[in-house]
N, C-alpha and C positions, 0 to 999 in steps of 0.2 A: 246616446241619450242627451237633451238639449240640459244643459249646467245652470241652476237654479239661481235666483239674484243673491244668495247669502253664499253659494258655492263659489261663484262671478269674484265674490269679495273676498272670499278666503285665497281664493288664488291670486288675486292682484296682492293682498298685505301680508302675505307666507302664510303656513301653518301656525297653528297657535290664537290667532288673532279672534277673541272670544266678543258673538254679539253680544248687544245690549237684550234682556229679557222685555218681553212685549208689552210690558206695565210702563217701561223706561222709555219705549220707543214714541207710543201712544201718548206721555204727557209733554215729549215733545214739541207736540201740535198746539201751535197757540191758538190757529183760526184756521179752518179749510179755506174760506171766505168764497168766491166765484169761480167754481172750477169750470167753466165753459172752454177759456183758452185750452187751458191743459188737455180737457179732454178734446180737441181739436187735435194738437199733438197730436197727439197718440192714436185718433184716426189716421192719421196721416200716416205715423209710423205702423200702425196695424196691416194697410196697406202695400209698406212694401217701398214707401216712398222717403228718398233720404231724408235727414231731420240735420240740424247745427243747433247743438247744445253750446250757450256760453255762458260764463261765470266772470262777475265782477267788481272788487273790492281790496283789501288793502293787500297785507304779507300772506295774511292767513289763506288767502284765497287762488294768490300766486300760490302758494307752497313750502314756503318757509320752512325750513327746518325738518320738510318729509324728505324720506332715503332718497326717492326719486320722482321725477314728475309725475308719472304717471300712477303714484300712492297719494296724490294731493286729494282732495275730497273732489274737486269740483270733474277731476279726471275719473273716479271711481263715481259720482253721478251719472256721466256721461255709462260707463259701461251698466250702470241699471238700464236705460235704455235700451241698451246692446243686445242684454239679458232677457231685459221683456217683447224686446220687438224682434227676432231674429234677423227677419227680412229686411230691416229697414238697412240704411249704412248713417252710421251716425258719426261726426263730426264735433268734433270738442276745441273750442275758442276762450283759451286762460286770457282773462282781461284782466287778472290783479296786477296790482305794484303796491312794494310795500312801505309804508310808511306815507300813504294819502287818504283821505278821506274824501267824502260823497261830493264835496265841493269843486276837488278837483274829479270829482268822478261823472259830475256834470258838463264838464268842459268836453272831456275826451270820450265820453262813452258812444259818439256819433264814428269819428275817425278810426278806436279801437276795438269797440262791437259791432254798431248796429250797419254799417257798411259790409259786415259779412253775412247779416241778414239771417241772426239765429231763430229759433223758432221757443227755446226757452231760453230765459235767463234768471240764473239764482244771483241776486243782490247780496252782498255779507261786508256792511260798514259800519254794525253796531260796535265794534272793539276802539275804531281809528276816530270814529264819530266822538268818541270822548274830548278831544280837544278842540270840536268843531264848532262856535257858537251860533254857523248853519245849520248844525243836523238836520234838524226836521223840512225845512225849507228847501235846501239842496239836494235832498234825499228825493222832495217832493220835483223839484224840478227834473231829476234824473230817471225819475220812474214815465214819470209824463211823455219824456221824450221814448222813452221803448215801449209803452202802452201805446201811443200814435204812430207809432212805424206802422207802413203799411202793411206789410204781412204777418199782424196782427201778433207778434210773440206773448209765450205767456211768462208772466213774472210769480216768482219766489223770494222772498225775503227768508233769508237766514240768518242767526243771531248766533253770534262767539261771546265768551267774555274772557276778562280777566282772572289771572287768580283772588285776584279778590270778590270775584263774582259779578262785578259793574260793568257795564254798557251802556248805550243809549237805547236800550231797547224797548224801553217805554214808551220812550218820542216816536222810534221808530213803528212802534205797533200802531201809533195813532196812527199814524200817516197809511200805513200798510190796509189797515178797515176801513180806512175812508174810501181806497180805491180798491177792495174788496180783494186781499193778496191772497193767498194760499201762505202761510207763515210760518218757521219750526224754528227752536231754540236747543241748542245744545244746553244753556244754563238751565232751561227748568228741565231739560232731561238730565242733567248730571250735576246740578249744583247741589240737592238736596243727598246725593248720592256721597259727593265729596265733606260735605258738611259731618253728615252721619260718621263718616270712616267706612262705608261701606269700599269704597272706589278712591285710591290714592291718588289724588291731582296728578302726580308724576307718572302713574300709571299710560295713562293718555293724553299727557303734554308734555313737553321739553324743556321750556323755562313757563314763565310767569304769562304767557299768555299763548303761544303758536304751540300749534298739537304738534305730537311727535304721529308716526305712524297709527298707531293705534286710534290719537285723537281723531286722526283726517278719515279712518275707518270708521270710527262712531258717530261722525259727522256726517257722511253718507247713507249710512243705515237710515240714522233720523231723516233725511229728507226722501230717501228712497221708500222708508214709512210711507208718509204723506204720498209717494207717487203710487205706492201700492192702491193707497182707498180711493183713488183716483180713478183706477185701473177697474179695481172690482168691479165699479158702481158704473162703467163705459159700457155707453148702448152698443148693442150687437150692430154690424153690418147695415142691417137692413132699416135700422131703426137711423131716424135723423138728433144729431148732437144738439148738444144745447145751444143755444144762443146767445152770441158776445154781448155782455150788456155796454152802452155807451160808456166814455170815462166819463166819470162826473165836474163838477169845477173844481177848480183848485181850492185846496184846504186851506191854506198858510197862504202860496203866490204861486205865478205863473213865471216869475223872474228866471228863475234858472231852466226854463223850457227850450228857451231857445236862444243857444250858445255859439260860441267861436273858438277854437284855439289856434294862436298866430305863432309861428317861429320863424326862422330867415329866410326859408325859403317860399313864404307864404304872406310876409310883411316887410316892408322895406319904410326904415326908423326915417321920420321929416327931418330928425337932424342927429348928426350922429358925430361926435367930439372924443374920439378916442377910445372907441367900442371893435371887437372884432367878433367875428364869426368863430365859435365853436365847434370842436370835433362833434360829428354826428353821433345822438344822442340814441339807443336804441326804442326808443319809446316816445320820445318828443323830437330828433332832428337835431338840426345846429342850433345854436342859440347865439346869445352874443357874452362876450365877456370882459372885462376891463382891468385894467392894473396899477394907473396912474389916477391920486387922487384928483376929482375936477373936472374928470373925462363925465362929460354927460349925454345922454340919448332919450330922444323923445318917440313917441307916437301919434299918429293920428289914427283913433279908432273910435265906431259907431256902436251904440247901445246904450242901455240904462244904468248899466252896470260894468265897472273895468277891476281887472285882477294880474295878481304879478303871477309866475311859479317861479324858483327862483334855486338857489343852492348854499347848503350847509354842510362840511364837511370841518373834520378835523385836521386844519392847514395853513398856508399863510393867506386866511380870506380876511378880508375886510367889511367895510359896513357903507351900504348905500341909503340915500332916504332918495321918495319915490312922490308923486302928487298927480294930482287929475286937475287939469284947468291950474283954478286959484286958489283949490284946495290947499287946506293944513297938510306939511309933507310927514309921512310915515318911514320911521326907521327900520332898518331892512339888516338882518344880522346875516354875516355870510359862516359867522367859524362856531364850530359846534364841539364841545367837552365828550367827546365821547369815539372810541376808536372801531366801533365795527362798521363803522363806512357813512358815507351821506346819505342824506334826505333832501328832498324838493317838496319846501314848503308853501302851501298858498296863502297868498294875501290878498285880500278883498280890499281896494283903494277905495272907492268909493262906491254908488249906488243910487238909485232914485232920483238919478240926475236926468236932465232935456234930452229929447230926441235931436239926434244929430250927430256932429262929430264932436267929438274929447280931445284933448292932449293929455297923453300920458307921460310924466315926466322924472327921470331916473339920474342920478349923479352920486357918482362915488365920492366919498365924503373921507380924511385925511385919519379921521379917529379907528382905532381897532380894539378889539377885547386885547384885554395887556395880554394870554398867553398868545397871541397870534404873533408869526414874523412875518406879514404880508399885508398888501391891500388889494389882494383880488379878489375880483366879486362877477358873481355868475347867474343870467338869466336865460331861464330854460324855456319861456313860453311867454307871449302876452293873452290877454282872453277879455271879451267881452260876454255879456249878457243881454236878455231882455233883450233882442233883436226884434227887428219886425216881423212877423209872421211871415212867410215862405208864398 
């Protein structure tokens, strides 16, 4: 007997693992919005024809903090598929990292997802988005580029929060109805649940924001919801699907539509003063790194828009400042108070600048945070924006 989508999920998260009641699942749904893509899908998969499910966003989305990968949510979506489509062979593509938001997720999502040519993709950067004073914009420019792929994938915005209940998920819902998303939220399915004392935060997360097992189970139900009345409401066979409506214009900008991301084996620095080549990065490549205050390195790169990524780690780093052209220079911190490992932070240098080529300009600088015993300083990527159209 073929194993039902809640049976599919009790065997991936063990025994025990108790759904959400279907009052909880159903307020989930912020918006169906345009189901046409989806239901393409799912012709497709109804057929028999393989499909590539991918998923992309910060820790939550990698998997943070679940037993194993394949309890992440975005991996227990993919087996709803599995579930509802027998026939088909479904393929699952994790595009999180943790500790970026939509900004950097506009840079990479060409290189990390859509070069594998998924057929959906569920978005989840309303947690990371909080420090982002992009959200809405970058979010908008990252959606745009996987609405325009040509094999037409359909997108999902999915919403996490904090223990305290906050996100961006407000900015994010504008942006998500303006391009008519299909949209679900674990906060309005379980924030009112946790508030009451019905459902213990720690019940279904692990610290203050990334689910433990059970979260990344509840996470899935709710979007597996949504693919459910998706499903029901799918023309037979014989009947013809809906029609993709056009994307609309950009809400906010078109700036982060069309992007770049540069490292050393893809950019070679116009000057380069006591820079070297980094161990290969598993996610971005080599970069460059430097150790001696003074040492500086430039670029020449085209768009409207230039950005650093860069690194912070608890060690002997130092502090670079950074500029575009004649720009005002930006200080660039490399050492970070905190011991469970680094992050790669993005910096937007500048923006709204002439078409043409920039000089992007970086120099490690003599001063350090006092507990630091070092001056090293580490660049993981350069990137542009606002490119020419293709």
């Amino acid at each position: 007997m073929m194993m039902t989508w809640v049976g599919c999920l009790l065997a991936v998260c063990g025994a025990g693992k108790a759904d959400l009641d279907a009052d909880i699942v159903a307020r989930s749904v912020v918006d169906m919005g345009n189901t046409a893509r989806l239901q393409c899908v799912m012709a497709k998969a109804r057929r028999g024809e393989p499909v590539t499910i991918g998923v992309i966003g910060g820790s939550i989305t990698q998997g943070a903090l679940a037993s194993a990968p394949e309890k992440c949510w975005g991996a227990l979506t993919a087996d709803w598929w599995r579930a509802a489509f027998p026939k088909a062979q479904v393929t699952f593509v994790n595009a999180g990292i943790g500790a970026t938001c939509s900004d950097l997720g506009a840079h990479r999502v060409g290189s990390h997802l859509l070069s594998k040519k998924p057929d959906v993709v569920v978005v989840e950067y309303a947690v990371n988005d909080a420090i982002n004073p992009l959200a809405a914009e970058t979010l908008e420019g990252l959606l745009r580029q996987i609405l325009c792929t040509p094999n037409t994938p359909a997108v999902i915005l999915f919403f996490t929060m904090g223990k305290d209940g906050n996100s961006r998920q407000e900015e994010h819902v504008r942006v998500g109805r303006h391009y008519g998303l299909p949209m679900a939220s674990l906060k309005d399915a379980l924030w009112p649940e946790v508030q009451s004392g019905r459902i213990p935060w720690t019940d279904f997360e692990a610290d203050d924001v990334h689910p433990n097992d059970l979260g990344h189970h509840y996470s899935a139900q709710l979007i597996g919801g949504l693919l459910d009345r998706v499903k029901v409401a799918l023309a037979p066979d014989d009947q013809s699907i809906a029609t993709i409506p056009p994307i609309p214009a950009p809400l906010i900008s078109d700036l982060f539509e069309h992007t770049q991301l540069y490292n050393a084996a893809s950019i070679t620095p116009s000057r380069n003063e006591g820079w070297e080549k980094t161990a290969e990065d598993p996610f971005f490549g080599a970069g460059w790194k430097a150790i001696q205050p003074g040492s500086v390195i430039e670029f020449e790169i085209e768009g409207k828009a230039v950005s650093l990524l860069t690194w912070r780690i608890k060690g002997p780093m130092g502090r670079a400042e950074a500029w575009v052209d004649n720009g005002q220079p930006i200080k660039l911190e490399g050492w970070f108070d905190a011991t469970w490992g680094g992050f790669m932070p993005f910096q937007l240098m500048a923006r709204d600048l002439n078409p043409g080529k920039h000089t992007l300009h970086v120099r490690l600088l003599e001063e350090r945070d006092a507990q630091s015993t070092g001056n090293a300083f580490q660049i993981h990527a350069v990137m542009s924006a606002g490119l020419a159209r293709p």
